[in-house]
C-alpha positions in Angstrom: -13.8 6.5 4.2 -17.0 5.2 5.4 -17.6 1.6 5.7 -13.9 1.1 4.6 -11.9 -1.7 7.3 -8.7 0.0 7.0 -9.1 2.0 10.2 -9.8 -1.1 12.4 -7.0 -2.9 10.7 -4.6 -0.1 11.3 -5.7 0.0 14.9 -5.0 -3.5 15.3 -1.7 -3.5 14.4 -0.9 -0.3 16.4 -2.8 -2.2 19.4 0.2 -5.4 18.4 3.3 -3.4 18.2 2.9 0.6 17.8 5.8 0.7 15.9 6.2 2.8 12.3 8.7 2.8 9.9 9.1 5.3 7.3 8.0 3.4 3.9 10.5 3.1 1.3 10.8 4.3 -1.7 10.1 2.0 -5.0 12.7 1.7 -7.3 13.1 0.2 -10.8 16.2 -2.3 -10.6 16.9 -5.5 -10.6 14.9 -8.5 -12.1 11.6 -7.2 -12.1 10.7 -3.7 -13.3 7.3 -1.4 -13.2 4.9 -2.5 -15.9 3.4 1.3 -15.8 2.7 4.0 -13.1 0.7 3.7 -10.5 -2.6 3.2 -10.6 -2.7 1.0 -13.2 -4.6 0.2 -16.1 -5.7 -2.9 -13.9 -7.7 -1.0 -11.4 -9.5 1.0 -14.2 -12.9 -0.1 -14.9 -15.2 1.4 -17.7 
């Protein structure tokens, strides 16, 4: 995405470590559960 900083952060961190892990998948348990699916209403302007 033009102008977006997620490129240079995500070559900064490969620069630190290189590393990856697959990311894990969200689950609804324990004390706190999903308010709603993702996006959100929060994100949502009109």
């Amino acid at each position: 995405m033009p102008g977006s900083w997620w490129p240079y952060w995500a070559d900064w961190l490969e620069a630190k470590d290189g590393k990856t892990v697959k990311p894990r998948k969200p689950v609804n348990r324990g004390k706190y559960k999903s308010i709603e699916p993702a996006p959100g209403s929060y994100v949502r302007a009109n």
